[in-house]
C-alpha positions as CSV (number, residue, x, y, z in Angstrom):
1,X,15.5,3.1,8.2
2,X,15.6,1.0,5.1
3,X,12.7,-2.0,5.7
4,X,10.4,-4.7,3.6
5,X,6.8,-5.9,4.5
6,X,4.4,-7.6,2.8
7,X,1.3,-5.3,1.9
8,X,-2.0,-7.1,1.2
9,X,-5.2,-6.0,-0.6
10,X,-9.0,-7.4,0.1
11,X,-12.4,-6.5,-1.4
12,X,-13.8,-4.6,1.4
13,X,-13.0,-6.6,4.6
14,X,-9.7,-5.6,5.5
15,X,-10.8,-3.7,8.6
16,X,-12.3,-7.4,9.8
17,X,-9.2,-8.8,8.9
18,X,-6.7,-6.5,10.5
19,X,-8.6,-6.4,13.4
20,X,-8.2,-10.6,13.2
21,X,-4.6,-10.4,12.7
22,X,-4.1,-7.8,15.8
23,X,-5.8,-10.2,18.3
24,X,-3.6,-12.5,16.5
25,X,0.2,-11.1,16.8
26,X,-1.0,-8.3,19.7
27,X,0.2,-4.3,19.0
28,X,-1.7,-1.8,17.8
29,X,-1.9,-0.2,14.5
30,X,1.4,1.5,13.2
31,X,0.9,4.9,12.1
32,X,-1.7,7.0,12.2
33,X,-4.0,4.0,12.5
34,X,-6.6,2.5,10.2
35,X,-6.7,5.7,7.5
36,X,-10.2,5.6,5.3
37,X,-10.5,7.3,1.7
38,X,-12.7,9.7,2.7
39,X,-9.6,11.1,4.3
40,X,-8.2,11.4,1.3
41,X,-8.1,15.3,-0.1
42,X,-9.7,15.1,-3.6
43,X,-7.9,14.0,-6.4
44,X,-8.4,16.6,-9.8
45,X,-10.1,14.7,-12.2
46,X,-11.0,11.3,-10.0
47,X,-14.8,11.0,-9.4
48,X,-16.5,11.7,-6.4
49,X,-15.9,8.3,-3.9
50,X,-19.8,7.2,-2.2
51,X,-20.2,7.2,0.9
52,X,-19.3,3.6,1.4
53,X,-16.1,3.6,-0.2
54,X,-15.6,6.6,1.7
55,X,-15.3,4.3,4.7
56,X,-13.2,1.6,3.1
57,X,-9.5,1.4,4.3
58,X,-7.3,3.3,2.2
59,X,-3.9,1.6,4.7
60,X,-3.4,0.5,7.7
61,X,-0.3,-1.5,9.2
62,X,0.6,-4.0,11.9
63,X,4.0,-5.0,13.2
64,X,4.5,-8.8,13.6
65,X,6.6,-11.0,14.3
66,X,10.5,-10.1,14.1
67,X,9.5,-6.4,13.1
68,X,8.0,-7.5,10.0
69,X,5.0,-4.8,9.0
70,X,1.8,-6.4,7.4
71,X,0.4,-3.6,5.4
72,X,-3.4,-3.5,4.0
73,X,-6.0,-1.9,1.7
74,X,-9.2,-2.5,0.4
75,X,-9.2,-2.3,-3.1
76,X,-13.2,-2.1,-4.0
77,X,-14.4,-3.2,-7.5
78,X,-15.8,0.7,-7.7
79,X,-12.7,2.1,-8.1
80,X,-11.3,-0.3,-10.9
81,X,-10.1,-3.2,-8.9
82,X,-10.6,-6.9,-9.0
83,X,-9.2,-8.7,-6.2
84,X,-8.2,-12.6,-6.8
85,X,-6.6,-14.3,-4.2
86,X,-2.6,-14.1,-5.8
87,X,-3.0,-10.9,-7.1
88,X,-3.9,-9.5,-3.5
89,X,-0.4,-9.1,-2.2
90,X,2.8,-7.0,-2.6
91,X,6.7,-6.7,-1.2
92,X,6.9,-3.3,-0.2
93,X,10.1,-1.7,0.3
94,X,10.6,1.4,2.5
95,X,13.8,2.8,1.4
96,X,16.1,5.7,2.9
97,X,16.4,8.2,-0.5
98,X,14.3,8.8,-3.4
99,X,17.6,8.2,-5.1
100,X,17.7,4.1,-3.7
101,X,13.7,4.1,-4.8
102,X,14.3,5.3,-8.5
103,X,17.3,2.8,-8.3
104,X,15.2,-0.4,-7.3
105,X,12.3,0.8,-9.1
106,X,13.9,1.1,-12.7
107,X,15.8,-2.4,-12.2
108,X,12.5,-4.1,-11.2
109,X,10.0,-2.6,-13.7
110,X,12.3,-3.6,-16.1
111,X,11.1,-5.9,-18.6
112,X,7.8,-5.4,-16.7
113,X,4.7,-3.1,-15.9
114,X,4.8,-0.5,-14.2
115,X,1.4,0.4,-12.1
116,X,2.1,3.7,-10.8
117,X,4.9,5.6,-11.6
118,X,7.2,7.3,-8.6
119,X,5.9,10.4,-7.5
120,X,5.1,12.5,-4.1
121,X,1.5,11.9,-2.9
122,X,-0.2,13.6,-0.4
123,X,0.7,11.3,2.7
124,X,4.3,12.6,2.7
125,X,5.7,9.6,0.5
126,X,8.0,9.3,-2.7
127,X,5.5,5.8,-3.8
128,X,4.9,3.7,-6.7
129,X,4.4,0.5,-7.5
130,X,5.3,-2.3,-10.5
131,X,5.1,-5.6,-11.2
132,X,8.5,-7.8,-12.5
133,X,8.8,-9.9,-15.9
134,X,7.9,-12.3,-13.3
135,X,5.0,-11.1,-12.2
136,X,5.9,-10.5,-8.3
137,X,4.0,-7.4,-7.7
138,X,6.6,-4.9,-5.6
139,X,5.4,-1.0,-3.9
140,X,7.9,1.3,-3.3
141,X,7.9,3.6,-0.6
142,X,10.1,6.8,0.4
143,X,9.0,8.8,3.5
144,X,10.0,12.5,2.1
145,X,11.8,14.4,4.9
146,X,10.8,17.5,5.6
């Protein structure tokens, strides 16, 4: 079923501040719970993760209020990010088909950047992520069925 959250990225805290928000709203984690990137398989050509980051929050989500799903990552300067408060945080939008992704996708990247093109990724998702001629930062995300 079709769905938007807000996802939210953090330099290296965002287990501390899921785990703030949950004794906040109540629930557990959606999903499979908090997934690391050392459970990532490895990625041809990426460079070995260190230990540490191997322990770093690749995504974890919450349900709040009314349904919504708060979404998070860490997004450590090691692997090429830099985290400013206003840059940390994306409207994600789960859609039904590929085809409704591609559709959103093209008419939001447009006149913008895109940051990852769609593709399949390991977790079972058609993803990728842009940001508008406005810059409002949006993820895309298609659970493949199969």
């Amino acid at each position: 079923m079709a769905s938007v959250g807000t996802y939210l990225n953090f330099s290296n805290n965002t287990e501390e501040v899921f785990n703030f928000y949950k004794t906040v709203f109540g629930g557990e984690f959606t999903g499979n719970g908090i997934m690391r990137f050392g459970d990532m398989p490895p990625q041809e050509g990426a460079p070995e993760l260190s230990e540490e980051d191997k322990n770093l929050v690749m995504h974890v989500g919450l349900s709040i209020l009314g349904g919504h799903n708060l979404m998070g990552s860490d997004a450590p300067a090691s692997m090429g990010f830099n985290v400013n408060i206003g840059n940390n945080s994306y409207i994600c939008l789960t859609t039904d088909t590929k085809a409704e992704a591609d559709q959103l996708f093209a008419a939001l990247s447009e006149g913008g950047q895109v940051e990852m093109p769609l593709a399949e990724m390991f977790w079972g998702s058609y993803f990728g992520s842009c940001v508008d001629k406005y810059g409002i930062k949006w993820m895309f995300d298609c659970p493949i069925q199969g």
